[in-house]
DRENDO-1510 file (C-alpha; in Angstrom, 1 decimal, always signed):
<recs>
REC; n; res; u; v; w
REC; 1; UNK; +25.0; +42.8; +20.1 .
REC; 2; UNK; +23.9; +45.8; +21.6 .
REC; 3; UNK; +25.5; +47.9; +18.9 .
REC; 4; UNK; +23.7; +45.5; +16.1 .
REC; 5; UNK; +20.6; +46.5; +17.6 .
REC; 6; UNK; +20.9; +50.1; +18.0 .
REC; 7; UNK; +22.2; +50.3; +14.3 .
REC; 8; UNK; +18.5; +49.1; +13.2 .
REC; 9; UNK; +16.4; +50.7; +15.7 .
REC; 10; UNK; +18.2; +53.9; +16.6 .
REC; 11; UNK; +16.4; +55.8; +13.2 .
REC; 12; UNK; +12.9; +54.7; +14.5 .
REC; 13; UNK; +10.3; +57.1; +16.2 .
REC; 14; UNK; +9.8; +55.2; +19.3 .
REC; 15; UNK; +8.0; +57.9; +20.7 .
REC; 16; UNK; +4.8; +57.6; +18.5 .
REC; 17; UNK; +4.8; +54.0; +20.4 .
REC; 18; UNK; +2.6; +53.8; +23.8 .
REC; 19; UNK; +5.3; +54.0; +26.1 .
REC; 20; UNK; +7.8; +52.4; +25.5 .
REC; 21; UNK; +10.7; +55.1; +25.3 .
REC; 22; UNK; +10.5; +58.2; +28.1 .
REC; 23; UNK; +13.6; +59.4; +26.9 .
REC; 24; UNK; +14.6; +60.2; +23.0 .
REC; 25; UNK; +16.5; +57.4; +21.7 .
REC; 26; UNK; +20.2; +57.9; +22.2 .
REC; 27; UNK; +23.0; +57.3; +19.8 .
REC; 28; UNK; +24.8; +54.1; +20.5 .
REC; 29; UNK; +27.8; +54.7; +21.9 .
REC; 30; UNK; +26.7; +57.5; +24.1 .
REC; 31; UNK; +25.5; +56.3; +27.1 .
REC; 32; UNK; +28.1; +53.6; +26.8 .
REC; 33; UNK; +30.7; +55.5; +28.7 .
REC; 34; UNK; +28.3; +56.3; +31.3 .
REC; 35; UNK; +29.5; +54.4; +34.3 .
REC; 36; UNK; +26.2; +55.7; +35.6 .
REC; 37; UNK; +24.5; +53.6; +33.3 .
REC; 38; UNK; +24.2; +50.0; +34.5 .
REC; 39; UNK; +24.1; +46.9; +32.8 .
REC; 40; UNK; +20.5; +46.2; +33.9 .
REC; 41; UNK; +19.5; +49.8; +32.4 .
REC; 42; UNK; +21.7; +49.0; +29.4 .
REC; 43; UNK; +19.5; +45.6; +29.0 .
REC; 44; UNK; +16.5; +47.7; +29.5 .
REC; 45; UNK; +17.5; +50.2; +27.0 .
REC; 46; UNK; +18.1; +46.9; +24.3 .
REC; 47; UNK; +15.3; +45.3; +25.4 .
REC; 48; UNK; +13.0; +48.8; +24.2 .
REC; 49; UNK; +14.6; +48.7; +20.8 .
REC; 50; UNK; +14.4; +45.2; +20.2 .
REC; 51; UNK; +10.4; +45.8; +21.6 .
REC; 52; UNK; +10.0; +48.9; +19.5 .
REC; 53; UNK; +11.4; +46.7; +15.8 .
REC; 54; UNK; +9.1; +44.1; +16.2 .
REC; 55; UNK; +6.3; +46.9; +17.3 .
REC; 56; UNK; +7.2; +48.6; +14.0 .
REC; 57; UNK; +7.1; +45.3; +12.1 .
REC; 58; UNK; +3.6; +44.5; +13.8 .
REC; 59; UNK; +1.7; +45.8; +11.1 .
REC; 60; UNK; +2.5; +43.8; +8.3 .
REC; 61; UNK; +1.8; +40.4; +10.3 .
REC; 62; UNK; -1.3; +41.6; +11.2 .
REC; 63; UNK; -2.2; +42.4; +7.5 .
REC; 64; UNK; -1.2; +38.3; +6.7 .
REC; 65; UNK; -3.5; +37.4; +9.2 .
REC; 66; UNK; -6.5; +39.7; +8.2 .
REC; 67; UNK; -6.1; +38.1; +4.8 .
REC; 68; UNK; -6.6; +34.6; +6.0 .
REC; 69; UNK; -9.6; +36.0; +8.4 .
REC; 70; UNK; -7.7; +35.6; +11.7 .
REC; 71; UNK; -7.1; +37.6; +14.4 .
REC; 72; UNK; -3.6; +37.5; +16.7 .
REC; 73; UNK; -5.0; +35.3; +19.3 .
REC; 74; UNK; -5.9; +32.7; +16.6 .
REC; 75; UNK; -2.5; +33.0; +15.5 .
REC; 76; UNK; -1.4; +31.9; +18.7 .
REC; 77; UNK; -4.1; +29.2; +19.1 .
REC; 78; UNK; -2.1; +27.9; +15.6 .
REC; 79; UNK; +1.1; +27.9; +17.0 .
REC; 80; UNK; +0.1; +25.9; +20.1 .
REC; 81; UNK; -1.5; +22.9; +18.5 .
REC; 82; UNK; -0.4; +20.1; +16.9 .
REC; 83; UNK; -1.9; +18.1; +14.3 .
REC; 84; UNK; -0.9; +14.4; +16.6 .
REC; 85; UNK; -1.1; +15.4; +20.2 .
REC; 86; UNK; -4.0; +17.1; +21.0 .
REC; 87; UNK; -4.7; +19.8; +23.8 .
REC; 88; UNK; -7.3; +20.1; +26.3 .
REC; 89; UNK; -9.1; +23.2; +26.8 .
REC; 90; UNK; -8.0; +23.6; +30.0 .
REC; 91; UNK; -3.8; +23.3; +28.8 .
REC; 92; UNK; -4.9; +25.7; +26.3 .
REC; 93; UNK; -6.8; +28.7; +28.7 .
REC; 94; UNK; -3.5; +27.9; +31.0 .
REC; 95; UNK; -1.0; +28.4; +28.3 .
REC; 96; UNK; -2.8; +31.4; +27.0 .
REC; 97; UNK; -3.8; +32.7; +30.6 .
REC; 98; UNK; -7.3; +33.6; +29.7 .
REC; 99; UNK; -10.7; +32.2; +31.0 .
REC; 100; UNK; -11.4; +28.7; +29.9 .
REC; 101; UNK; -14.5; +30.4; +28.0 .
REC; 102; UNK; -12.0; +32.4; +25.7 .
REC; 103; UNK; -10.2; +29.5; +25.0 .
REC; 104; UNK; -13.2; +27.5; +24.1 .
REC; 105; UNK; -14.5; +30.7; +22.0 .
REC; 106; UNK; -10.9; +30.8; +20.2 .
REC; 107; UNK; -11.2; +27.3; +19.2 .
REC; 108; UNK; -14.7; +27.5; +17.8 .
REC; 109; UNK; -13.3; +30.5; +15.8 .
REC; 110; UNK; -10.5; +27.8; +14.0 .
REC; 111; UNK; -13.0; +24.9; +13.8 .
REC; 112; UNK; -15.6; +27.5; +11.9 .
REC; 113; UNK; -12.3; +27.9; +9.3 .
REC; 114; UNK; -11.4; +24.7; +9.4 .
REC; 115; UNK; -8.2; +25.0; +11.2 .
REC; 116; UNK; -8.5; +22.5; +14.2 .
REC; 117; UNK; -10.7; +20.4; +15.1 .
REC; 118; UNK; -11.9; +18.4; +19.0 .
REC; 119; UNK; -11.3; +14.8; +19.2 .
REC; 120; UNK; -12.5; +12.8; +21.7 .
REC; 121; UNK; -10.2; +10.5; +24.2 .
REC; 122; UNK; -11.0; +6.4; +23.6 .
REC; 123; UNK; -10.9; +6.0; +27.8 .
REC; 124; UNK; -13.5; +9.4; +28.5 .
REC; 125; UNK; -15.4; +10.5; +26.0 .
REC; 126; UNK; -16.2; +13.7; +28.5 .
REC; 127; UNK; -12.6; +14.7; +27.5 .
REC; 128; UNK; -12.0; +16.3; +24.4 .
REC; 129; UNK; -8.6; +17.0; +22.7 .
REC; 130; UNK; -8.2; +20.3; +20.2 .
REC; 131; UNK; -5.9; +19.4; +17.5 .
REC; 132; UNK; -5.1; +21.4; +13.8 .
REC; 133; UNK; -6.5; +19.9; +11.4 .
REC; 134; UNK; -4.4; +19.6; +7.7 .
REC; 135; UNK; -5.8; +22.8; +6.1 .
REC; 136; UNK; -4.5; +24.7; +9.9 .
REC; 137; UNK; -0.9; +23.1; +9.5 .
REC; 138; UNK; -1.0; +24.6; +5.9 .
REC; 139; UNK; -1.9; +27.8; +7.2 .
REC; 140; UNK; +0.5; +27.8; +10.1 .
REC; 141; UNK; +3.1; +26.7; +7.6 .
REC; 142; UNK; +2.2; +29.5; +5.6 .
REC; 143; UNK; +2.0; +32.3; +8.4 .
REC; 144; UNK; +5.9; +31.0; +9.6 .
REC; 145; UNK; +7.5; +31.7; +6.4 .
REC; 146; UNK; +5.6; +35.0; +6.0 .
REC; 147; UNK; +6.6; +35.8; +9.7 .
REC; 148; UNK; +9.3; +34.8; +9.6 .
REC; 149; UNK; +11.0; +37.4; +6.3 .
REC; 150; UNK; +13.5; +39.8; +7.8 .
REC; 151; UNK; +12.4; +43.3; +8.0 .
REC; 152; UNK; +13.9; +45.7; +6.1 .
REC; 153; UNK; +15.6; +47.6; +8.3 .
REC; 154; UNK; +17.9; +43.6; +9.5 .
REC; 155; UNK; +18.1; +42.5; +6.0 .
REC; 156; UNK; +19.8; +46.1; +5.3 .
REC; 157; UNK; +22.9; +45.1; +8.0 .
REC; 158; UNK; +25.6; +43.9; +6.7 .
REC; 159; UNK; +26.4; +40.0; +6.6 .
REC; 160; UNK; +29.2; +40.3; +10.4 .
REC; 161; UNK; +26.6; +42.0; +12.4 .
REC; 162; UNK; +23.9; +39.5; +11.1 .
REC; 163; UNK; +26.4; +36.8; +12.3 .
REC; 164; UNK; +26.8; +38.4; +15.5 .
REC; 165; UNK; +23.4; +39.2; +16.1 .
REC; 166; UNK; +22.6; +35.4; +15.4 .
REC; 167; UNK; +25.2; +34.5; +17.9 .
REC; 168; UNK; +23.7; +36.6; +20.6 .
REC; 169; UNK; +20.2; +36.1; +19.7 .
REC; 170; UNK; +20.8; +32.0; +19.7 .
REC; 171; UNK; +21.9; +32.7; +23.6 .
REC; 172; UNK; +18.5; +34.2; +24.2 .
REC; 173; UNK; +16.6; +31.8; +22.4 .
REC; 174; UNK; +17.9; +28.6; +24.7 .
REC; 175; UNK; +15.5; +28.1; +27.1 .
REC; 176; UNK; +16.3; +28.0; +30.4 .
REC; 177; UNK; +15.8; +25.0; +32.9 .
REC; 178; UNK; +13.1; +26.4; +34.8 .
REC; 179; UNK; +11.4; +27.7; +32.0 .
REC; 180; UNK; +11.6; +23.9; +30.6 .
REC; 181; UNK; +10.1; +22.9; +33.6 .
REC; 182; UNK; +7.2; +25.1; +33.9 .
REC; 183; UNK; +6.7; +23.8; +29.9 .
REC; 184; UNK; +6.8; +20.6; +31.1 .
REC; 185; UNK; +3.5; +21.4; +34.1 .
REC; 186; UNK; +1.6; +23.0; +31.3 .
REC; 187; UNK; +0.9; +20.4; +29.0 .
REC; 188; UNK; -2.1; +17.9; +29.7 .
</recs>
């Protein structure tokens, strides 16, 4: 996987990122031999290319989101509700670690564009439940697919190291139990 990465990465210029590279970015291969070089450096090396692609990409999901009139933190509102089970604002400001004021500003923000909406709960009224609304699942739907087109630079690789990639990446992506459980605390 490693090598996958540093094939698309290693021609970026990391170092007009904030910092996210202190050294120039190696060919792969070179520090390989290194016995100096540990795994947990080796996975901190990855980890700062993997970082600095999607930093690189960052720009052109930002430019899908200006165009709808949304900011990244809506973007992330959109991707934690759900049009059937709704959230409290308290989940929400948990989930998003931010003041329960920012939440409720957030939501305001996608209720003004139509994108979610409050419900209230038949057994307390005092309880309201944010939910997306159909026009938000449209746009969510929307924003996936346009996330969610391969860069450049991994659509140029070749169709083995796009497998193996997968492969690795698919490890990563399983979450593990106590992240599960932690999931499992933070919904209302």
């Amino acid at each position: 996987m490693v090598d996958i990465w540093l094939k698309v990465v290693n021609h970026l210029d990391v170092s007009t990122l904030w910092p996210l590279e202190t050294q120039p970015a190696r060919p792969y291969g070179q520090d390989m031999g290194n016995p100096a070089m540990t795994r947990q450096a080796l996975a901190g090396r990855v980890w700062r290319l993997m970082f600095a692609l999607l930093m690189r990409s960052a720009p052109q999901r930002t430019e899908e989101l200006a165009r709808r009139g949304l900011t990244p933190n809506d973007s992330r509102a959109l991707f934690s509700l759900d049009p059937e089970e709704g959230r409290t604002m308290r989940s929400l400001a948990e989930e998003w670690t931010c003041d329960p004021s920012n939440a409720t500003w957030i939501v305001d923000r996608l209720e003004k564009l139509g994108l979610a909406q409050r419900r209230s709960v038949s057994h307390d009224r005092r309880v309201k439940l944010v939910v997306l609304t159909a026009k938000g699942q449209h746009a969510r739907a929307e924003l996936l697919r346009e996330f969610h087109r391969a860069p450049p630079e991994l659509a140029a690789l070749g169709r083995e190291d796009l497998e193996i990639l997968e492969r690795t990446l698919d490890k990563l992506a399983q979450p593990s139990l106590a992240a599960k459980a932690q999931a499992l605390r933070r919904r209302p």
